[in-house]
Residue, then its C-alpha position, 0 to 999 in steps of 0.5 A: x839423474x836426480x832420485x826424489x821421494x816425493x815430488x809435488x807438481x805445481x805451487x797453489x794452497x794444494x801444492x804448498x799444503x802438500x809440501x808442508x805435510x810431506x815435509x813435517x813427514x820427512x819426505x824431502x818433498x821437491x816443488x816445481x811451482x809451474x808457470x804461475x807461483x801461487x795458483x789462480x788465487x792470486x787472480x784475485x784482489x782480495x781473500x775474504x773468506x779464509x780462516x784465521x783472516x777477519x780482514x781478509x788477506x792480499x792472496x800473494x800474502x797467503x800464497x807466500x806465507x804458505x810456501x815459506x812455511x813449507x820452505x821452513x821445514x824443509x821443501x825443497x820448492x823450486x822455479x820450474x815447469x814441468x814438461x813430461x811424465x812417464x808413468x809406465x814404471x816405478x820410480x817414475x820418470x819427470x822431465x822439467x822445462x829446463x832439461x832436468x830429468x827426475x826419478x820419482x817414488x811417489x808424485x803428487x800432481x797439483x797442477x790446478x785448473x785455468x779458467x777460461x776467457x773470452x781472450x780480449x785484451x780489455x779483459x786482460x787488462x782488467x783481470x783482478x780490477x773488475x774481471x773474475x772468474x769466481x763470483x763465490x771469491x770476488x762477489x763481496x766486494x760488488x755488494x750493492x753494484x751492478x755486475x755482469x756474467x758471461x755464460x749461459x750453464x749452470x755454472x753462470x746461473x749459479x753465479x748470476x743467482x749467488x751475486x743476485x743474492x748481494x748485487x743491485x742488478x746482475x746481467x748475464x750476457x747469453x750468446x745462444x737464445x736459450x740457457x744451457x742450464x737444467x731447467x731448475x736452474x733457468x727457473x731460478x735466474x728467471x724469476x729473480x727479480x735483479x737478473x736480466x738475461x741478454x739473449x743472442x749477445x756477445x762481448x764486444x770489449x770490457x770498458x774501465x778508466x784504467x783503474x778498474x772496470x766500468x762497463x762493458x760493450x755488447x753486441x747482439x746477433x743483428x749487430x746492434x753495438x750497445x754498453x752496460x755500466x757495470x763495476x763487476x764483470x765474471x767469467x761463467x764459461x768453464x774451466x779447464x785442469x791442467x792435466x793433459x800431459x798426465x792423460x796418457x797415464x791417469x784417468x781423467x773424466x769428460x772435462x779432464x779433471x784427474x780422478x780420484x779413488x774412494x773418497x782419497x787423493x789416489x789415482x788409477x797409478x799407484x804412487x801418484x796423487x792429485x789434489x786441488x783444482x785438477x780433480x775438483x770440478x765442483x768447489x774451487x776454493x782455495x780451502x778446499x785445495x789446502x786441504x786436499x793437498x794436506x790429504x795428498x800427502x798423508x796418502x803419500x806418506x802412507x804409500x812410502x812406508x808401506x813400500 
């Protein structure tokens, strides 16, 4: 059975940050980049909003910019998923998809979290041409168009208000009568005069021309069929952190996001860390899992040599 010192689990701006800061620590980190190298970023199109980018940066550039630098000084970053933890004992014991078993003295857990979809395949297909699910990510690119979001909580309104602030006319596609959202934030998408709230109204299908998305097809609780043109179509129902083969051993809240000690990347466990996406419920972007995974490592570091 292999013997590691740091093993970090998934391959996003929080894992690759942490295997260049666990690296430059001489810890000979291992990184098991899970079912999507890169993370969620590369989701998206384009990355307008992180330093040291005034054009902006093709998100597969980033992400694998970020791990040759962790491969250059030294990571060990691997193919692979992982596929259970035992966490009832130190060193702590890691099973990957491919039979591999591990014996970990510290682990940093960067699995990130997966937004959630209507599960149409016209979304599918137009995922990264038109269909986000970060308005804060994508929304500059539809300044002036017209777009729609799926979702009737605070996370759809604070969308629909922050792209009501670039777009034309934002829609925002209600399946309830009501918004689930705090009565502020219904206020806010209420009296914005670019919002229009379609209640008691599902998606039907995502329309384009194949090279990105021109509308969508609704339905409404009657069964009336009807289509918008939009340019933008975003995802506003939620996300869900990739933390359930962890929860037998880690604390996590309501919504399963990994918590955190004290302002750190310290879990209940000692030795284990998390960073990124799996213990962030609020931000979600990308600079803010580079720098948390920058702190996992520290931690862990810090954890090491105290041993």
């Amino acid at each position: 059975m292999e013997k590691v010192k740091c093993l970090i689990i998934g391959g996003g701006p929080a894992g690759y940050t942490a295997a260049i800061y666990a690296s430059r620590a001489a810890l000979s980190p291992v990184l098991y980049e899970g079912p999507q190298a890169g993370g969620q970023l590369t989701t998206t199109t384009m990355v307008e909003n992180y330093p040291g980018f005034p054009q902006g940066v093709d998100p597969f550039t980033l992400t694998d910019g970020m791990r040759e630098q962790a491969k250059r000084f030294g990571a060990d970053v691997r193919t692979g998923i992982v596929s259970a933890v035992d966490f009832s004992a130190r060193p702590f014991e890691v099973n990957i998809d491919n039979g591999d078993r591990l014996l970990c003295d510290s682990v940093i857990i960067a699995t990130g979290a997966k937004a959630k979809y209507l599960g149409l395949e016209s979304e599918r297909k137009y995922l990264g041409l038109g269909v986000s699910a970060c308005a804060t990510c994508d929304g500059f690119f539809y300044r002036g168009k017209d777009v729609a979001v799926v979702g009737g909580g605070d996370t759809a309104c604070e969308e629909a208000a922050y792209l009501s602030g670039l777009c034309r006319k934002v829609y925002m596609i209600v399946r309830r009568d009501v918004l689930r959202a705090s009565v502020a934030m219904q206020r806010k998408v209420q009296e914005a005069p670019n919002i229009e709230i379609l209640y008691g109204t599902q998606t039907q299908e995502v329309l384009g021309d194949g090279a990105g998305v021109t509308g969508a097809r609704l339905v409404r609780v009657d069964g009336t069929v009807f289509d918008i043109a939009v340019d933008g179509f975003f995802l506003a129902i939620g996300h869900h952190p990739v933390s359930d083969i962890f929860k037998e051993w880690i604390k996590t809240d309501e919504l399963g996001y990994i918590v955190t000690l004290d302002g750190t990347s310290r879990t209940n466990v000692e030795g284990v860390f998390a960073a990124g996406d799996v213990q962030d419920p609020y931000y979600r972007q990308a600079i803010m899992a580079a720098a948390s995974g920058c702190r996992a490592a520290m931690d862990a570091e810090r954890y090491l040599s105290a041993k």
